[in-house]
VMD Tcl script that draws the C-alpha trace (Angstrom):
set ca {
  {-34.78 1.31 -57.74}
  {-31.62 2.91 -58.00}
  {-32.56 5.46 -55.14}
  {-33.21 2.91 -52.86}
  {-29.90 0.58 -53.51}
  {-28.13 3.90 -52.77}
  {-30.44 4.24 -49.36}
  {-29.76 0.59 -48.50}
  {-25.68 1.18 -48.86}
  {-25.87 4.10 -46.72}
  {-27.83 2.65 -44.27}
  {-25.18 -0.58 -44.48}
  {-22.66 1.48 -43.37}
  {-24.21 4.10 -41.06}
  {-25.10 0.39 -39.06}
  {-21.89 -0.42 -39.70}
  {-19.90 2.49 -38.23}
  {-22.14 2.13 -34.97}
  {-21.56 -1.09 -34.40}
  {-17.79 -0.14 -34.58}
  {-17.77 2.69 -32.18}
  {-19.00 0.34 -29.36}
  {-17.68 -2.63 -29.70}
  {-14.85 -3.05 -26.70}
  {-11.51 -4.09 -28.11}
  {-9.21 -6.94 -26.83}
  {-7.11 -6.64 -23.67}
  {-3.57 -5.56 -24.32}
  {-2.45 -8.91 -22.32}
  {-1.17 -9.02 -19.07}
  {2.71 -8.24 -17.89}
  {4.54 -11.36 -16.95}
  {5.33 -12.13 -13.27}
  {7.92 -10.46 -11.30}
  {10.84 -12.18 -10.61}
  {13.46 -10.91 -8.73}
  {16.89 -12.24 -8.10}
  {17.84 -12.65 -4.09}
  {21.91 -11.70 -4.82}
  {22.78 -13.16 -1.85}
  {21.56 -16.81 -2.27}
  {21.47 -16.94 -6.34}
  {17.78 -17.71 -5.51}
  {14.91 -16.54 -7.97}
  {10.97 -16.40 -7.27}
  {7.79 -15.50 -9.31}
  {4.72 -14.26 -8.78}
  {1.21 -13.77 -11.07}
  {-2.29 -13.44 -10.94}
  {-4.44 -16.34 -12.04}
  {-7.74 -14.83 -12.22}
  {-9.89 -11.69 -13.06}
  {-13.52 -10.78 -12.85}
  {-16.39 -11.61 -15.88}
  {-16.60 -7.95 -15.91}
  {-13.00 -6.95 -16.46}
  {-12.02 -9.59 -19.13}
  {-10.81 -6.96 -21.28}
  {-9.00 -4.50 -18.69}
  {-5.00 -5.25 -18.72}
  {-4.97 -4.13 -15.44}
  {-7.30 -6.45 -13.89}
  {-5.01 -9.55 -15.05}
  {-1.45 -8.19 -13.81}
  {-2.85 -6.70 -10.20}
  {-6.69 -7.12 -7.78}
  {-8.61 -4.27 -8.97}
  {-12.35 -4.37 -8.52}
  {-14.73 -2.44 -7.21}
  {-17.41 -4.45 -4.68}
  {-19.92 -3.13 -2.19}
  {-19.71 -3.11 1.93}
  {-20.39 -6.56 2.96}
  {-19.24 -8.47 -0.48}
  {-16.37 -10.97 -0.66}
  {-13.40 -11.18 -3.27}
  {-11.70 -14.29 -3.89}
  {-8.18 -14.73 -6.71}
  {-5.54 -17.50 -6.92}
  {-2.05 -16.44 -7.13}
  {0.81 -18.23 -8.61}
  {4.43 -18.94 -7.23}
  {7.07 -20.28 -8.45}
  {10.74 -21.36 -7.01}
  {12.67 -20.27 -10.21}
  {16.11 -21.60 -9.04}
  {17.85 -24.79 -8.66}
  {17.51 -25.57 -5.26}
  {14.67 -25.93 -2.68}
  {13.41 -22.53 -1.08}
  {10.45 -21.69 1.65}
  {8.58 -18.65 0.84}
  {6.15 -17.03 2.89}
  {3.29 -15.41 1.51}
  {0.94 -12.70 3.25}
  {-0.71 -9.46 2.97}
  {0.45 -6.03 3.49}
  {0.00 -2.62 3.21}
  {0.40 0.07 0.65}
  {0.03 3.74 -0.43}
  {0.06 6.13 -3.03}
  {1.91 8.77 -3.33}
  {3.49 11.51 -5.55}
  {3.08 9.62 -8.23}
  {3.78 5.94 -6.94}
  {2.34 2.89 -5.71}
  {4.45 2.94 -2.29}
  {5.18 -0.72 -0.83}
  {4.94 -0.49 3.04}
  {7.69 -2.18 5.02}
  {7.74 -5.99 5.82}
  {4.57 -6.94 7.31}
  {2.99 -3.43 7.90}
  {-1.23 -3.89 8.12}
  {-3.85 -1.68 6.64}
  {-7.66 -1.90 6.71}
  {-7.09 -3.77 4.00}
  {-4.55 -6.69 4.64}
  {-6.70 -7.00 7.53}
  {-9.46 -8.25 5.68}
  {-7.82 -10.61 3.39}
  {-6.77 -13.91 4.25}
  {-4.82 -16.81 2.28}
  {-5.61 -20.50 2.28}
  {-1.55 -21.29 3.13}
  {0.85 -18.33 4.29}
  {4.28 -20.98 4.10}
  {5.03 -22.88 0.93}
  {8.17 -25.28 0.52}
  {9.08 -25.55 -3.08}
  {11.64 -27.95 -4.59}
  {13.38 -26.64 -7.56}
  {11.48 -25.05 -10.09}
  {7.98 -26.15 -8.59}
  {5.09 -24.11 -8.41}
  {1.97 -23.71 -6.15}
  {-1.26 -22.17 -6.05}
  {-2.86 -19.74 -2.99}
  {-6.29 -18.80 -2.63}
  {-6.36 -14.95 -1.58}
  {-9.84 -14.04 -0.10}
  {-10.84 -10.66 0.95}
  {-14.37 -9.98 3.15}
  {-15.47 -6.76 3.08}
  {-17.11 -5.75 6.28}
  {-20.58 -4.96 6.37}
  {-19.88 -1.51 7.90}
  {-16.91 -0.67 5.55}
  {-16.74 2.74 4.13}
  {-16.42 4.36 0.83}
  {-13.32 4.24 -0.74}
  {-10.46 2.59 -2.10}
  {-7.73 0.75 -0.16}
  {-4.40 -0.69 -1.53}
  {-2.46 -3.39 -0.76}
  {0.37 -6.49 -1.80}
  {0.06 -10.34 -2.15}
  {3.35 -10.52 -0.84}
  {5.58 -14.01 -1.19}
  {8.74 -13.60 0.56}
  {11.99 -15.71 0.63}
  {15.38 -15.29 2.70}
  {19.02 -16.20 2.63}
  {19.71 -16.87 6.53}
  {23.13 -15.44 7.68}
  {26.19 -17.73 7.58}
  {30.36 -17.34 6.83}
  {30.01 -15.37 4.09}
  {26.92 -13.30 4.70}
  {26.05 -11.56 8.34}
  {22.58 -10.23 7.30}
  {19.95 -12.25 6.28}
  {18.85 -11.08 2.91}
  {15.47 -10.70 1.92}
  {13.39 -11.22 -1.07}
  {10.20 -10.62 -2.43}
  {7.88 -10.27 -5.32}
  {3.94 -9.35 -5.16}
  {0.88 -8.78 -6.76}
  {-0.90 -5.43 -6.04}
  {-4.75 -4.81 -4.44}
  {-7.05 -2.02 -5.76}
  {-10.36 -2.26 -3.65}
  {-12.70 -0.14 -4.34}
  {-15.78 -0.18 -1.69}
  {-18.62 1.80 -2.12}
  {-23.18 1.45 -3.11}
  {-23.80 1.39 -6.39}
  {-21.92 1.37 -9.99}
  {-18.18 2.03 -10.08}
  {-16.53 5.40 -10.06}
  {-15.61 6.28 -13.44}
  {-11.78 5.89 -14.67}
  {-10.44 9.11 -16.73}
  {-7.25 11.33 -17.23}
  {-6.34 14.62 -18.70}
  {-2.93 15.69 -20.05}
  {-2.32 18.94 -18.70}
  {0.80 20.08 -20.05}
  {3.45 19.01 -22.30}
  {7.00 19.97 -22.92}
  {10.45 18.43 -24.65}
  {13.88 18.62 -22.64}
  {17.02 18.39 -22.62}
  {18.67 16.34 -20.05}
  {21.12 17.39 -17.30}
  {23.42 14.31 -19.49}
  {22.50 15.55 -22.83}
  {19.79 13.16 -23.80}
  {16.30 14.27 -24.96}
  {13.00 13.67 -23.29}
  {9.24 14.45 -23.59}
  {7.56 15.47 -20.42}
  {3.71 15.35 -19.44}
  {1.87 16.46 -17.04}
  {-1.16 13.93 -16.43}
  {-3.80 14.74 -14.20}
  {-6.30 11.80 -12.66}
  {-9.62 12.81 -13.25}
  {-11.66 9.76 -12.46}
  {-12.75 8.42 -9.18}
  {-10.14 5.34 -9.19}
  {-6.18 5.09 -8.75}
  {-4.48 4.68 -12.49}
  {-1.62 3.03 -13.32}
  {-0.10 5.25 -16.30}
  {2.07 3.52 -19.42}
  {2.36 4.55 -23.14}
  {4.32 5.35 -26.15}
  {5.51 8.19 -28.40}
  {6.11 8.61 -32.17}
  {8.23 11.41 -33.61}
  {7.75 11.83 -37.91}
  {8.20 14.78 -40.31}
  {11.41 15.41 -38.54}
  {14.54 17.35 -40.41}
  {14.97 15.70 -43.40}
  {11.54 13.56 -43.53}
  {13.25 11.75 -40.00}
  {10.83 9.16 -38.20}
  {12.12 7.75 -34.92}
  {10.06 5.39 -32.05}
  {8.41 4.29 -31.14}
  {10.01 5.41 -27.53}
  {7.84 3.73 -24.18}
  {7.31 6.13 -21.31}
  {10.42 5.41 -19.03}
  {8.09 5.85 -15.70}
  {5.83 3.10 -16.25}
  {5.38 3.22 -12.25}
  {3.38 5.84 -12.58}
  {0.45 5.70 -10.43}
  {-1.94 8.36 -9.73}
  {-4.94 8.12 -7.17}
  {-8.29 10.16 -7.37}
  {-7.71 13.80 -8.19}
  {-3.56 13.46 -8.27}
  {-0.92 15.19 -10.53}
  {2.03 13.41 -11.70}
  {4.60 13.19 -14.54}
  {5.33 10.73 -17.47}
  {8.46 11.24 -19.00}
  {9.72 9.65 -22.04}
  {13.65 9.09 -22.73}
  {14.71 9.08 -26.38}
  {17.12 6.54 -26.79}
  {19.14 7.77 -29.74}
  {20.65 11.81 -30.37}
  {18.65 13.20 -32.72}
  {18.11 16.79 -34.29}
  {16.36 19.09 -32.51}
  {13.54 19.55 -34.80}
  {11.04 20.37 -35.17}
  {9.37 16.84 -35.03}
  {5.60 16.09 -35.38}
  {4.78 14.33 -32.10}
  {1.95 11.95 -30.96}
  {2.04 10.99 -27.42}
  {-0.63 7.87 -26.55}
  {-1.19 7.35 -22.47}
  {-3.37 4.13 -21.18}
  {-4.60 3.04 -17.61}
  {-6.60 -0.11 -18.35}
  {-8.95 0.46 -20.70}
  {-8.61 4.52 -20.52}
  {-6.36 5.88 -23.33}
  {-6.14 9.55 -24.66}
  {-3.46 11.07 -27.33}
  {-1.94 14.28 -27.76}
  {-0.71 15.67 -30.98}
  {2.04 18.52 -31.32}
  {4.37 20.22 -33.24}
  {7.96 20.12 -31.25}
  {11.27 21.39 -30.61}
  {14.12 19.86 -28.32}
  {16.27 22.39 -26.80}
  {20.39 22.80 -27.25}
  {20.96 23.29 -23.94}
  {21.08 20.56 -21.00}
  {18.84 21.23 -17.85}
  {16.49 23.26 -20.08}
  {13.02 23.36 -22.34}
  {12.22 23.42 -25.73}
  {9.19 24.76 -27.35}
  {5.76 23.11 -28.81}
  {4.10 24.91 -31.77}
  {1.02 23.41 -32.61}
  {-1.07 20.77 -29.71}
  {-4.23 19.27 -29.98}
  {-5.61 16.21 -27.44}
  {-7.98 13.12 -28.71}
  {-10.03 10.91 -26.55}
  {-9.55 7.25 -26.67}
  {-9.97 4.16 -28.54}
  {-13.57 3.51 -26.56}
  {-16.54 5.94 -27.49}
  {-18.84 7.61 -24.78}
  {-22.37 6.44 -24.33}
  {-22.73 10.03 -25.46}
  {-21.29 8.91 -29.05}
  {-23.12 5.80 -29.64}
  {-26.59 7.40 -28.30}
  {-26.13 10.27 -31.58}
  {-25.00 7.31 -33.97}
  {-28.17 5.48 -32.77}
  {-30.59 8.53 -33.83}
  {-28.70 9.27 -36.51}
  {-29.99 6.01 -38.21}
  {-33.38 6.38 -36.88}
  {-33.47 9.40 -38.76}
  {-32.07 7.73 -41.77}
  {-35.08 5.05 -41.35}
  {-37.63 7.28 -41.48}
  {-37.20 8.72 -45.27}
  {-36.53 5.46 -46.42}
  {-39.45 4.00 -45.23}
  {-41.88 6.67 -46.98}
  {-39.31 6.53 -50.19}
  {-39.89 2.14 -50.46}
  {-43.67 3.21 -49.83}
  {-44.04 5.66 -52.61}
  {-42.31 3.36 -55.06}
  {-44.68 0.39 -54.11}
}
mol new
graphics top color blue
foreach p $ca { graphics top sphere $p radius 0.5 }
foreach p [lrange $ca 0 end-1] q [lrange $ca 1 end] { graphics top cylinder $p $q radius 0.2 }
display resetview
């Protein structure tokens, strides 16, 4: 019975291994609210979302900004949360606006601007008066007409606060924090989400300091919002340094867009060569790129990169899971004639 222990263990951990490989992992967690400081009034104001879709539980994304992707005619509903950070009583005004993308960036339009979709989305109170350090709740709902087409729109849960003018001040001064809108519309399953990294390249900045530069290229069929990390190891001298985050975390790309993610170093160190490893993430989408590289001496100017190899993401394609799953059919099938033969 030896054989078939040994059939049993390998089949243990062929299961095993599948299971793995498609198995989604936890979210990352969700950024904390913005909260910027009005310098005029010493007034301070925050903003988050409350709630995300069944679907989306495990998307990072989905719990800092309104991504989802509904058909013509559906309805979206999320709760925002805002808080007077300050010492003193403040009325903020909360509504919907417009915004782009851009060149790399999620653009804010000015003030009040509409879009198709601000004009769809309503709140269940646009004025708030908070005492010090209270907090409320809004209802943001967003109806999709019936006759809407393809495509995804952007927009801001804006809440807005203002120092008036007075002796000392003869502007009023403005202040506001948001939440951002990703609305996809459109029959049917949602666009897949993917990236490629194009190109990559160390430099030397115009101030001395090194950086590492990639070229990312959206692939997919919905806007990402680009973060990550890079290691350096087996640097002169055995060196290890980072990890070092990507200094554009703003990075937003829509469908089919080229942008760049560059990533400071903040510490001199020798020019190398260093063994690199470069991880990008939108959501759940994540790739890495391996290389062998060398900063430049001279400021304003590129280095070289030896050796560079790409690897898909944490999350296996349907692809993957489909050859695991007839790879232990296959396994099934000589062990059931091997247990019959020995009985």
């Amino acid at each position: 019975m030896k054989g078939a222990r040994r059939y049993w263990v390998l089949l243990l951990m062929l299961a095993f291994v599948q299971a793995a490989g498609v198995i989604p992992a936890a979210g990352h967690g969700a950024p904390g609210p913005s909260s910027p400081q009005d310098p005029a009034a010493g007034r301070t104001i925050g903003i988050k979302l409350l709630d995300a879709p069944e679907n989306r539980r495990a998307d990072p994304r989905a719990h800092a900004y309104i991504v989802d992707h509904v058909a013509p005619g559906s309805t979206v509903e999320r709760r925002v949360e805002i808080t007077n950070k300050s010492s003193t009583p403040m009325h903020v005004n909360v509504y919907a606006a417009a915004a782009t993308i851009a060149k790399g960036e999620f653009t804010f339009a000015p003030e009040h601007t509409p879009n198709e979709l601000s004009g769809w989305t309503s709140l269940d109170t646009g004025d708030l008066e908070l005492a010090a350090s209270e907090t409320a709740r809004v209802r943001t709902t967003i109806q999709v007409p019936r006759d809407a087409a393809a495509g995804e729109r952007y927009g801001v849960i804006w809440a807005q606060t203002s120092a008036p003018t007075d002796r000392s001040h003869n502007l009023t001064v403005l202040g506001r924090v948001g939440v951002r809108m990703y609305i996809d519309v459109g029959p049917g399953d949602e666009p897949p989400s993917d990236f490629r990294i194009e190109r990559l390249y160390p430099t030397r900045a115009r101030d001395g300091r090194e950086e590492v530069r990639a070229r990312i290229h959206n692939t997919g069929g919905r806007a990402l919002d680009i973060s990550g990390a890079l290691s350096l190891s087996d640097g002169p001298g055995g060196q290890h340094a980072g990890p070092f985050p990507a200094a554009k975390t703003g990075t937003t790309l829509a469908p089919g867009d080229r942008a760049e993610a560059v990533v400071p170093l903040d510490a001199p160190l020798p020019n190398g060569p260093w063994a690199m490893e470069l991880t990008l993430r939108s959501g759940l989408v994540e790739h890495t790129t391996r290389a062998t590289i060398t900063f430049p001496t001279t400021p304003g100017s590129a280095g070289a990169v030896a050796v560079s190899s790409a690897q898909q993401g944490h999350f296996p394609t349907l692809a993957v899971a489909g050859l695991s799953a007839l790879a232990l059919t296959a396994l099934c099938v000589p062990l059931s004639k091997f247990l019959r033969r020995r009985r």
